[in-house]
DOPA-963472 format. One line per 3 residues: number of its first residue (from 1); their letters; for each residue z, y, x of N, C-alpha, C, O, CB. Coordinates in Angstrom, 1 decimal. Glycine has a CB too. Layout:
N
NUM) A) Z,Y,X,Z,Y,X,Z,Y,X,Z,Y,X,Z,Y,X  ... .
END
This chain:
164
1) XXX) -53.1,-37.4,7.3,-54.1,-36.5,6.6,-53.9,-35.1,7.0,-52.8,-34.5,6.7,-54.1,-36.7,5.1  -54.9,-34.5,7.8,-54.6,-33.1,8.0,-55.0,-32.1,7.2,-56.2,-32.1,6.7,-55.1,-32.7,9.1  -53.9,-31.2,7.0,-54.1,-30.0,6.0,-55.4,-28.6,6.9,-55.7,-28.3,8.1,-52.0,-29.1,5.7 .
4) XXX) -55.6,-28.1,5.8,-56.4,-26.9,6.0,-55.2,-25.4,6.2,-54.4,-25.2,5.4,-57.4,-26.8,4.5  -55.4,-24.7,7.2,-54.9,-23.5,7.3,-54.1,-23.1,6.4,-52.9,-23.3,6.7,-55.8,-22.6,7.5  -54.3,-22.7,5.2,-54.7,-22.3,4.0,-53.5,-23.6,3.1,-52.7,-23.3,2.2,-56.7,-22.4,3.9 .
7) XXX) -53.9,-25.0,3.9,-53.1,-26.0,2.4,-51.6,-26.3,3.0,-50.7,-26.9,2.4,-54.0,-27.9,1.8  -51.4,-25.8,4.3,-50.1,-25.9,5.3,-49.4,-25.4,4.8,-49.7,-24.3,4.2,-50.0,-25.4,6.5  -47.6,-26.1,4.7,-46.5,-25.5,4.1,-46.2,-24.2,4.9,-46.0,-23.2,4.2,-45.2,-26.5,4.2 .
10) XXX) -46.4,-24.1,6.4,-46.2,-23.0,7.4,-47.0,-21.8,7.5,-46.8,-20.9,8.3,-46.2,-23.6,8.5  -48.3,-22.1,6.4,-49.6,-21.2,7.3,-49.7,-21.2,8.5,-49.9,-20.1,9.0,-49.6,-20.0,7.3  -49.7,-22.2,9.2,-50.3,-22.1,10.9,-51.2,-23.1,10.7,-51.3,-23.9,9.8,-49.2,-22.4,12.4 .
13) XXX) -52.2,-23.1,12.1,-53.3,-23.9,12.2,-52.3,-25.4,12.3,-52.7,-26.0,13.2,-54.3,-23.6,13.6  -51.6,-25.9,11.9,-51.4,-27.2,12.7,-51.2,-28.3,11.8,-50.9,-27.9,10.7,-50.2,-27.1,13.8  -51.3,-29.7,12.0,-51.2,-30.7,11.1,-50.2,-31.2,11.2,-49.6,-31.6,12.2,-52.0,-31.5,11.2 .
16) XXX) -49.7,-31.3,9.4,-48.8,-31.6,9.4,-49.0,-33.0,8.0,-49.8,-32.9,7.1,-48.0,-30.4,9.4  -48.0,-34.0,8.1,-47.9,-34.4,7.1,-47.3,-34.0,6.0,-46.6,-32.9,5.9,-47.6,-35.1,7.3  -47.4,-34.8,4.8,-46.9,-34.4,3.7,-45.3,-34.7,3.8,-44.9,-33.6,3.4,-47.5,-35.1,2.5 .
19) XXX) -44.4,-35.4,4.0,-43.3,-35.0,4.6,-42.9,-34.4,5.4,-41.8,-33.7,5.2,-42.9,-35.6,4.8  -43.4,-34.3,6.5,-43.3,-32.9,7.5,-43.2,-31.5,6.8,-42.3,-30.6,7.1,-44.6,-32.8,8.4  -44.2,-31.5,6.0,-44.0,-30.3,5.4,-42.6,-30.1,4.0,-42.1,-29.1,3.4,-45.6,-30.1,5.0 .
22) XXX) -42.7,-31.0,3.9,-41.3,-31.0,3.0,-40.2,-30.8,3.4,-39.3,-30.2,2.8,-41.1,-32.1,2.3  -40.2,-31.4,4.9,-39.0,-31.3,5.8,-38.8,-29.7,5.9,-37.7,-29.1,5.6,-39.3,-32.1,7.3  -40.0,-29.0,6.2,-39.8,-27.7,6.8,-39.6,-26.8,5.9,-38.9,-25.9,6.2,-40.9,-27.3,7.7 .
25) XXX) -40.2,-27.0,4.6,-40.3,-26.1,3.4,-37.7,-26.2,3.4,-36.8,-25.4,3.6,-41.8,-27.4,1.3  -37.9,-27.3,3.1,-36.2,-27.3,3.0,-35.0,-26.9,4.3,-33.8,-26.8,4.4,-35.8,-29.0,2.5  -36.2,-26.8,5.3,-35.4,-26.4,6.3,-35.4,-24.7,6.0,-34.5,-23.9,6.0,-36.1,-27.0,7.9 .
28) XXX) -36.6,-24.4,5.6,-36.3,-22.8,5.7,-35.8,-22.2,4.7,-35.6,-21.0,4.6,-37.4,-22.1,6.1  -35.6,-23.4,3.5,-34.5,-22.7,2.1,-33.5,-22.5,2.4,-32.9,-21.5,2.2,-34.2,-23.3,0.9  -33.1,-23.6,3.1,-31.2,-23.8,3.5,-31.3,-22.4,4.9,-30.4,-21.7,4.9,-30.6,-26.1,4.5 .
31) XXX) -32.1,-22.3,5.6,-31.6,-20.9,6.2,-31.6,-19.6,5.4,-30.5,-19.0,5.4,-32.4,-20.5,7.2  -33.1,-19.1,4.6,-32.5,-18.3,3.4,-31.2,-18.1,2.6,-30.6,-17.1,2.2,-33.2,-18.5,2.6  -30.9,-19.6,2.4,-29.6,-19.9,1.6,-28.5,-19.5,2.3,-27.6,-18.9,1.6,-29.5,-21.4,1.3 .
34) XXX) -28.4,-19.7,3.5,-27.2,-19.4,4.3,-27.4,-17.7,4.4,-26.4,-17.1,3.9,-27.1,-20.4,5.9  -28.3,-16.9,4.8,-28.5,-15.7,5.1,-28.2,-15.5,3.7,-27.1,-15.8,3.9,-29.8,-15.3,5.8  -28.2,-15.1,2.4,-28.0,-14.8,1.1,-27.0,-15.0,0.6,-26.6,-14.2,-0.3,-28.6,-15.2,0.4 .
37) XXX) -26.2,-16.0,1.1,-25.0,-16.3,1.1,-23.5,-15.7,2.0,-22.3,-15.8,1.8,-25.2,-17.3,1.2  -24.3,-15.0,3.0,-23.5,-14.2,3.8,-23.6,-13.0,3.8,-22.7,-12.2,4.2,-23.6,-14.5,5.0  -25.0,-12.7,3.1,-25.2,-11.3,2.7,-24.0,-10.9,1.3,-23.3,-9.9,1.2,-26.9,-11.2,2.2 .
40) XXX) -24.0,-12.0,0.4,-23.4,-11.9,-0.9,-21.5,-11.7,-0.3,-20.6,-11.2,-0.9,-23.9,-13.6,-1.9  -21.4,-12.3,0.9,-19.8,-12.8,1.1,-19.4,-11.1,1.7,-18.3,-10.6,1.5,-19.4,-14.5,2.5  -20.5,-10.6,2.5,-20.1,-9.3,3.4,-20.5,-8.0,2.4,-19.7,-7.2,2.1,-21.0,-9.3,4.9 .
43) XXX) -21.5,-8.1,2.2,-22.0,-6.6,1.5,-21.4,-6.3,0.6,-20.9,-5.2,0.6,-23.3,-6.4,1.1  -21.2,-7.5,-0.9,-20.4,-6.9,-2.1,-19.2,-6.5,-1.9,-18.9,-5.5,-2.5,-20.3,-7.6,-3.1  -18.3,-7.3,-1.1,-17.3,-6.7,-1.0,-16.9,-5.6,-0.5,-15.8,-5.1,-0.7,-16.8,-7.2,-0.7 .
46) XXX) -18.1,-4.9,0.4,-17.9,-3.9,1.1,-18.6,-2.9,0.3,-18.2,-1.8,0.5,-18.1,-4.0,2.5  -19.6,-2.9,-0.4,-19.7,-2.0,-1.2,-18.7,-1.7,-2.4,-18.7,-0.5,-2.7,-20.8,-2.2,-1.5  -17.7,-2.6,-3.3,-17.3,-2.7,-4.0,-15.8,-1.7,-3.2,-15.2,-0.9,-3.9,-17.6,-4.0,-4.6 .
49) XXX) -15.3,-1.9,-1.6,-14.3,-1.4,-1.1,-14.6,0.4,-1.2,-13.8,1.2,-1.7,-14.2,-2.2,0.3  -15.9,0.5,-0.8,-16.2,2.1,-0.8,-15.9,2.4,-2.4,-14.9,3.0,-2.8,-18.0,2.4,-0.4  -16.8,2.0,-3.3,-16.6,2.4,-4.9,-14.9,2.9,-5.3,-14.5,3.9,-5.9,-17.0,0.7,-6.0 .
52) XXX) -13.9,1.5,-4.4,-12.6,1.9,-4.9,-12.4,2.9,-4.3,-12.1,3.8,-5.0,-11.5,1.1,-4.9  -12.3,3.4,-2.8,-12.1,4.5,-2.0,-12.2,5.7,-2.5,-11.4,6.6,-2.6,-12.8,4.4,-0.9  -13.5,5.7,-3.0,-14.0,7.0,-3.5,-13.3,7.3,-4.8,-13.0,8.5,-5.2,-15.4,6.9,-3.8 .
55) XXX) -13.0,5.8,-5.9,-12.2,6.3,-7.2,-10.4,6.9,-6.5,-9.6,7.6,-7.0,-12.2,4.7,-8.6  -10.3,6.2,-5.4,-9.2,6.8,-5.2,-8.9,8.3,-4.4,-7.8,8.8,-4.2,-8.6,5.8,-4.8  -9.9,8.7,-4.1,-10.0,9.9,-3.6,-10.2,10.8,-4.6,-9.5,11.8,-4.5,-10.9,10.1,-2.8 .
58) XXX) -11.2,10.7,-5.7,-11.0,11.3,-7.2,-9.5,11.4,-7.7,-9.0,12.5,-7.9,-11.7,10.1,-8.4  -8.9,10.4,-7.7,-7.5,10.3,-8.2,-7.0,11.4,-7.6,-6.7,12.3,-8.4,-6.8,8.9,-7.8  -6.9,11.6,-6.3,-5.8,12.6,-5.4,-6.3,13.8,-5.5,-5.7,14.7,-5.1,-5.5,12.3,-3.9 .
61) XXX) -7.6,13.8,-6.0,-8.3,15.2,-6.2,-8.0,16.0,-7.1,-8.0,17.2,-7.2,-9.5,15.2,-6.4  -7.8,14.8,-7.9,-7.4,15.5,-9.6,-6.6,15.4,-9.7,-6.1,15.7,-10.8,-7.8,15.0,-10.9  -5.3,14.8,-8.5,-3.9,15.3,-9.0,-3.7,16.1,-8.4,-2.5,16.5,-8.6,-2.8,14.5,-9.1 .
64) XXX) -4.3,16.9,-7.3,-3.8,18.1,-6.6,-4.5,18.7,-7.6,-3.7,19.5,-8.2,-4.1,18.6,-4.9  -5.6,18.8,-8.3,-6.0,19.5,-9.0,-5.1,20.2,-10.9,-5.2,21.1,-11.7,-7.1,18.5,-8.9  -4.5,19.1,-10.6,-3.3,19.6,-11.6,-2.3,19.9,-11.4,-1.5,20.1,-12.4,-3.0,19.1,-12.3 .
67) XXX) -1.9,20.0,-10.2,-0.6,20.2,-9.8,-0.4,21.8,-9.4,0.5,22.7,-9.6,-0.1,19.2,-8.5  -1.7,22.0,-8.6,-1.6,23.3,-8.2,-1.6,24.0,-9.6,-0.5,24.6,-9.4,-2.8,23.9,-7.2  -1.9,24.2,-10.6,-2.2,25.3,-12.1,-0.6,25.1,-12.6,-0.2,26.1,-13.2,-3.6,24.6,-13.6 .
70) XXX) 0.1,24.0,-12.4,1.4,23.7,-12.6,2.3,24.3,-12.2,3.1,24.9,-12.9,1.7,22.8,-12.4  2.3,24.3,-10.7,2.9,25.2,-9.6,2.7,26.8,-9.5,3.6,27.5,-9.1,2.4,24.6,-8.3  1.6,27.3,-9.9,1.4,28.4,-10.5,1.6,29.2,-11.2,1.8,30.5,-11.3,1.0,28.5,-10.6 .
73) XXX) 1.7,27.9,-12.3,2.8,28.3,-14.0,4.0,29.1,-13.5,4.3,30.3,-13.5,3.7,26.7,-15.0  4.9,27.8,-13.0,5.9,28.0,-12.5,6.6,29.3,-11.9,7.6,29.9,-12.3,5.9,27.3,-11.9  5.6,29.5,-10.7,5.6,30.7,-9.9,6.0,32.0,-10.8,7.1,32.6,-10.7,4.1,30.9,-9.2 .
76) XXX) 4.8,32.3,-11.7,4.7,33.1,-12.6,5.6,33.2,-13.4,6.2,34.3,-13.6,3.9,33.0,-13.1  5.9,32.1,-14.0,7.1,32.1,-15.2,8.3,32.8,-14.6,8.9,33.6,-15.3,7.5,30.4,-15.7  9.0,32.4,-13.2,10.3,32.8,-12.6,10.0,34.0,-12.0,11.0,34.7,-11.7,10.9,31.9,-11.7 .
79) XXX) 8.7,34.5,-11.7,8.7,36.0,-11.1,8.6,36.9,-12.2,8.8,38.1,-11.8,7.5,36.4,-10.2  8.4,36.7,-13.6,8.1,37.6,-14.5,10.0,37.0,-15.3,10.4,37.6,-16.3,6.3,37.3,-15.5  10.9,36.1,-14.9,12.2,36.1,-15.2,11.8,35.3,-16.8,12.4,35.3,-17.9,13.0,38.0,-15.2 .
82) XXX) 11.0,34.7,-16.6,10.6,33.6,-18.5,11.3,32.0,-18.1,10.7,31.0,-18.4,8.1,33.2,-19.0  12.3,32.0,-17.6,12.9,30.6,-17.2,12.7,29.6,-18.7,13.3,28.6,-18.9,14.8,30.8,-16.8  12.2,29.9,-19.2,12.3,29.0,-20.3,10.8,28.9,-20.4,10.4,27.8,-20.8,13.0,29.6,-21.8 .
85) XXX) 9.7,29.8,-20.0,8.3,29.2,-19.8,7.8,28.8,-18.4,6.6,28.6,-18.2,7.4,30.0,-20.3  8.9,28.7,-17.4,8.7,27.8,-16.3,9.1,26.2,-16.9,8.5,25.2,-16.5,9.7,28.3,-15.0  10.5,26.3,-18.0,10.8,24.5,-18.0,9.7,24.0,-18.9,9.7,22.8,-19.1,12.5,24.0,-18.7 .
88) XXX) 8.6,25.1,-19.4,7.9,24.6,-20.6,6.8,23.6,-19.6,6.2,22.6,-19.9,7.2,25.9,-21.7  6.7,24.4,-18.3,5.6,23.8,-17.4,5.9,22.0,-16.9,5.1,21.2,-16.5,5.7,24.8,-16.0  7.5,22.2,-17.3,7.7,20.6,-16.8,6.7,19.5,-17.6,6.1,18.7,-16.7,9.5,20.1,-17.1 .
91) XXX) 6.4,19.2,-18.4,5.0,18.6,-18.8,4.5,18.1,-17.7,4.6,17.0,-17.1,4.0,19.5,-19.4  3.9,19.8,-17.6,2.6,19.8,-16.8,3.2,19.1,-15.1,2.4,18.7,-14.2,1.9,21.6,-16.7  4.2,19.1,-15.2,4.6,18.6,-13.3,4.3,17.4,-13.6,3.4,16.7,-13.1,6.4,18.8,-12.4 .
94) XXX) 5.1,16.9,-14.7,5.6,15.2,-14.6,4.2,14.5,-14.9,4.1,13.3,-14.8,6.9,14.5,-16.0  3.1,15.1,-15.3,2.0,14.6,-15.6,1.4,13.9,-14.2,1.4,12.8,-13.7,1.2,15.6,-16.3  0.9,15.9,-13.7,0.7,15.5,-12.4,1.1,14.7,-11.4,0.3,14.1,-10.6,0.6,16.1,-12.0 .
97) XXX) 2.3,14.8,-11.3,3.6,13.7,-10.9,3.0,12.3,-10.7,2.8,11.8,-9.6,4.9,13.5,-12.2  2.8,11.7,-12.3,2.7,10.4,-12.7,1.0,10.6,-12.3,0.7,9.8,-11.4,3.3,9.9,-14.5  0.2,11.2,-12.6,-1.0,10.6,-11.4,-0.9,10.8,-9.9,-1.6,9.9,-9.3,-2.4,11.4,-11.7 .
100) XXX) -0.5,11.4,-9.3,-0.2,10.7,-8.0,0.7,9.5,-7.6,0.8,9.1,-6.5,0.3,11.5,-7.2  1.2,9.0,-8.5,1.9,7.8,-8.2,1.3,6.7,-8.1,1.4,5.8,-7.3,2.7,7.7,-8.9  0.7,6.8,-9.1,-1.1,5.5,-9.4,-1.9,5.6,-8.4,-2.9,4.9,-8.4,-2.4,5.9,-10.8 .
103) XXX) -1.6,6.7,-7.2,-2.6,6.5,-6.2,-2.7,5.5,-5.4,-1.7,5.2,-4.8,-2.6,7.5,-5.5  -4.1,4.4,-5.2,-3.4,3.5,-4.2,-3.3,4.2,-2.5,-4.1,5.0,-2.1,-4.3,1.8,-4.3  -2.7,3.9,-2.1,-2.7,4.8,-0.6,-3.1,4.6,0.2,-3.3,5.3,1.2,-2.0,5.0,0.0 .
106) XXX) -3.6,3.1,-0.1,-4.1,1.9,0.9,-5.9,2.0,1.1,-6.7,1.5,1.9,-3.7,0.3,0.1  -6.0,3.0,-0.3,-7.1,3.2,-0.1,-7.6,4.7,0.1,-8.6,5.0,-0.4,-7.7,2.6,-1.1  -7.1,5.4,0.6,-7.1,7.0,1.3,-6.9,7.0,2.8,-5.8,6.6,3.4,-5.9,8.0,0.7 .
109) XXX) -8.0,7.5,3.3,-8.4,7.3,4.5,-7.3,8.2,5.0,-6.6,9.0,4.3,-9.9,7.6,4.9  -7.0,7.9,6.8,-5.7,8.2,7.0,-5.7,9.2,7.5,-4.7,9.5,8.1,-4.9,7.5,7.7  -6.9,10.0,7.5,-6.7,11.7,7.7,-6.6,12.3,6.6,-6.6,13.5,6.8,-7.9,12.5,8.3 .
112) XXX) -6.4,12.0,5.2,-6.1,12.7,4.0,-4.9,12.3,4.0,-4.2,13.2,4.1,-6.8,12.5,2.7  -4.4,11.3,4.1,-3.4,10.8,3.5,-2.0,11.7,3.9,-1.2,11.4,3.0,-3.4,9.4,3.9  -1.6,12.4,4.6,-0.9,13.9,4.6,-0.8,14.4,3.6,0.2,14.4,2.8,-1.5,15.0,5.2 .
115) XXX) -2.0,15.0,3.3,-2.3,15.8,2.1,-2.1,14.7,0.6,-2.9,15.2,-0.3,-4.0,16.5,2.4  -1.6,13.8,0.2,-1.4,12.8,-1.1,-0.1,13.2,-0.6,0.5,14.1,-1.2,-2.1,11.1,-1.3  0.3,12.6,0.2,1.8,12.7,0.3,2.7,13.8,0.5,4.0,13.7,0.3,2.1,12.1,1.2 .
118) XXX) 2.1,15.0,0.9,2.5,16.1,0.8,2.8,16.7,-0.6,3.7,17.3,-1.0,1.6,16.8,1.5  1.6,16.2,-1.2,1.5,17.0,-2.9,2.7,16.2,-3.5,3.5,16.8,-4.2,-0.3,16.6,-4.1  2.7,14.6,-3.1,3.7,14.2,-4.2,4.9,14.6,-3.6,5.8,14.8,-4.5,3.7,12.6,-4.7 .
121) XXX) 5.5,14.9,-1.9,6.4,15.7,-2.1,6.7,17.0,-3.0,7.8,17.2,-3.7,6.3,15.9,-1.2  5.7,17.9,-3.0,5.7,18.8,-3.8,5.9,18.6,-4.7,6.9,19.3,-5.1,5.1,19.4,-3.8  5.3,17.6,-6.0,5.6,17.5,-7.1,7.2,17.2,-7.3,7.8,17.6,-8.3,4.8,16.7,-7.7 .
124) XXX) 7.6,16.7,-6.7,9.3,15.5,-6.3,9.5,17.4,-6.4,9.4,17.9,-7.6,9.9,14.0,-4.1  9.8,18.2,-5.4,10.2,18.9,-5.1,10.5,20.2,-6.5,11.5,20.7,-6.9,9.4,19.0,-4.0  9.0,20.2,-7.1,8.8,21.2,-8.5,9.6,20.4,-9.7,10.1,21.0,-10.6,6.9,21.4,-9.1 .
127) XXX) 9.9,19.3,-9.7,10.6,18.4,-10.6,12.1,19.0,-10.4,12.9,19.5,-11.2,10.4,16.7,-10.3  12.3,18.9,-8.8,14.2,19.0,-9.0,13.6,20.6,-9.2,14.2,20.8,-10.3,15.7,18.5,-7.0  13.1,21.6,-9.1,13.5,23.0,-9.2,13.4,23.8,-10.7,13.8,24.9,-11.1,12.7,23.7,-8.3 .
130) XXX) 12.7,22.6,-11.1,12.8,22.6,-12.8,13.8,21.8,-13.6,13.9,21.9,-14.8,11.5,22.0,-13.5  14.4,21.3,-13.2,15.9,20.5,-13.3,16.9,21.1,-13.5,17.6,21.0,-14.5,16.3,20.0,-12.2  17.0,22.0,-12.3,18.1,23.2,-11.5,17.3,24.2,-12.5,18.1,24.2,-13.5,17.9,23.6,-9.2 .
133) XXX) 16.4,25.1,-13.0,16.7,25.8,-13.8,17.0,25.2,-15.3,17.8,25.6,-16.1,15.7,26.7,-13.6  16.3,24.4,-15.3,16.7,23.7,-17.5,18.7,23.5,-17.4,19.3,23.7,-18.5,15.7,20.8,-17.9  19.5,23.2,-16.1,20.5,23.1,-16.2,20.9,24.7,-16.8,21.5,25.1,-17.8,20.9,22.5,-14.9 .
136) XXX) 20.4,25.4,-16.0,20.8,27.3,-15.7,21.4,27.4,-14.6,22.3,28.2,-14.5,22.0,28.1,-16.8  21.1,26.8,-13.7,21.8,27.2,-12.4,21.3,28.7,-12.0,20.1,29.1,-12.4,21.5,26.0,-11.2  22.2,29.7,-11.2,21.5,31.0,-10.8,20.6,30.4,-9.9,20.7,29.3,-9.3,22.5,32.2,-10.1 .
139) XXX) 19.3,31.6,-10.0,18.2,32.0,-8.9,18.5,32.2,-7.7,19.7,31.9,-7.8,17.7,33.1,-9.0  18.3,32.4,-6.7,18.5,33.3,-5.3,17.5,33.7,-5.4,16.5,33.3,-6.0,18.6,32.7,-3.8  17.7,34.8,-4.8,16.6,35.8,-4.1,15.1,35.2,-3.3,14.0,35.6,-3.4,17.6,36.5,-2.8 .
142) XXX) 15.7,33.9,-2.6,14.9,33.3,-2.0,14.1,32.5,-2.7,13.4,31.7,-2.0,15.4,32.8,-1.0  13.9,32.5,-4.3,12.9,31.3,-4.6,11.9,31.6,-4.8,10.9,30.9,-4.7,13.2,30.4,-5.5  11.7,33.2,-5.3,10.1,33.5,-5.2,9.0,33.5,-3.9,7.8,33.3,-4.1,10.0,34.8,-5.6 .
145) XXX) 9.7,33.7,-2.8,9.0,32.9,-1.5,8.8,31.5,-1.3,7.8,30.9,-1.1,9.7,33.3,-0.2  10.1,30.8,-1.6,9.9,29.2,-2.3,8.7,29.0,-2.2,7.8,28.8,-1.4,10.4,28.8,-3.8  8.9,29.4,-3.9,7.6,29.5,-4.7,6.3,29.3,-4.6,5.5,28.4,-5.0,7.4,30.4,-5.0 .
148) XXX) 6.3,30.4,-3.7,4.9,31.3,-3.1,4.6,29.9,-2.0,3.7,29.1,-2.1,5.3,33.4,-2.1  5.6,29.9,-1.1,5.3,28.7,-0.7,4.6,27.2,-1.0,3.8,26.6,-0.3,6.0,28.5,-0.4  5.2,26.9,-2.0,5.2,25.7,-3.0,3.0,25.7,-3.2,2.3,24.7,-3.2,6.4,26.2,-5.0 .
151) XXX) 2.9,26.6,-3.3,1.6,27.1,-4.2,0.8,27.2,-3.1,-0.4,27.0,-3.4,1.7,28.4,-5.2  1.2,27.5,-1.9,0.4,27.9,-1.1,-0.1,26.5,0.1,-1.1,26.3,0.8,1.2,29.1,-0.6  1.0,25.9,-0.1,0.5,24.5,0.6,-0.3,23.8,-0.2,-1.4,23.4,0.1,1.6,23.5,1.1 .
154) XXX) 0.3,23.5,-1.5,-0.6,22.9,-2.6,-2.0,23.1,-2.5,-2.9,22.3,-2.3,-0.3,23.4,-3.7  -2.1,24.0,-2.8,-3.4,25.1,-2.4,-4.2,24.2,-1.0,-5.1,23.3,-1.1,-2.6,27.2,-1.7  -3.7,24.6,0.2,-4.2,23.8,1.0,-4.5,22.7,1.1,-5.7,22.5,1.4,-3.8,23.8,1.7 .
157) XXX) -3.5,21.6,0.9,-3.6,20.3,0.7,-5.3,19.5,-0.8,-6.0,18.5,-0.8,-1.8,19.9,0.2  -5.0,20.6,-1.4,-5.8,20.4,-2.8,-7.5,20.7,-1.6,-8.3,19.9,-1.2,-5.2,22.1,-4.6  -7.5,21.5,-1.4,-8.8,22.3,-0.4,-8.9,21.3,0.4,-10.0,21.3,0.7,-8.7,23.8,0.6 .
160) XXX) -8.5,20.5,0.8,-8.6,19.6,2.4,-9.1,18.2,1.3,-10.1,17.6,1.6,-6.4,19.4,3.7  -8.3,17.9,0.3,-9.3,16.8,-0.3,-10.5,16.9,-1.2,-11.4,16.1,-1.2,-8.6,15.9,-1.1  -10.5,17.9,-1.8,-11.8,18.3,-2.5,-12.6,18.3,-1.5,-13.7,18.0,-2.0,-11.9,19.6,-3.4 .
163) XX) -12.6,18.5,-0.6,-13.7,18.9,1.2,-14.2,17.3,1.0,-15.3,16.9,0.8,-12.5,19.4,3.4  -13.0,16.6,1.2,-13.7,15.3,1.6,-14.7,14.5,1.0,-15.1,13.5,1.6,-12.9,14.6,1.8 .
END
């Protein structure tokens, strides 16, 4: 029995039976099916990979972002001779500290990734020098360039991920 244009599973002119056309209607689900199914296996995961990337680039943003105002404390506190409102800043290090540690690293692309590891050097670094003053150990001469230093890479590293 031949179909009309119009009553064809395919829309083409051609005759088909009523199983024929059943055949073809299920042939072209199971290809949708496979294409939807490979869409589902590739895209979500890879959109879901970007989402974490990005929360983890937040992460390192906001912990240079707290580290540098920390490191500045600091600066301040030992150039104005307030050793007791530099150790008040320790808080503020170990905070920032403990959010870069939660960073995953695995997910920071490997031209930032310098700059995460740099900062949590620095924090490691503002921890022992807040250590060494809560003990009372004497100053040198040389820690207000330290310092200045400490703040000044921070600074950089903080600028190079907020960019990204």
């Amino acid at each position: 029995m031949a179909y009309d244009v119009w009553q064809s599973c395919m829309l083409l002119p051609v005759e088909f039976k009523r199983s024929d056309c059943a055949s073809w209607v299920q042939a072209w689900g199971s290809i949708a099916a496979v294409v939807g199914a490979l869409f589902v296996a590739f895209y979500v995961p890879l959109r879901q990979m970007k989402a974490d990337r990005r929360q983890a680039l937040w992460s390192a943003a906001a912990f240079a972002t707290a580290l540098v105002p920390a490191l500045r404390g600091i600066r301040r506190a030992v150039g104005e001779s307030k050793h007791g409102a530099a150790v008040g800043v320790k808080y503020h290090v170990q905070t920032a500290s403990d959010m870069g540690a939660i960073i995953r690293l695995d997910l920071i692309p490997l031209d930032l990734l310098p700059s995460v590891m740099g900062l949590r050097s620095l924090a490691a670094e503002a921890q022992e020098f807040l250590a060494q003053l809560e003990k009372g150990e004497e100053l040198s001469d040389k820690v207000l360039p330290y310092l200045d230093n400490l703040v000044t890479t921070a600074e950089q590293h903080r600028q190079k991920l907020l960019s990204a």
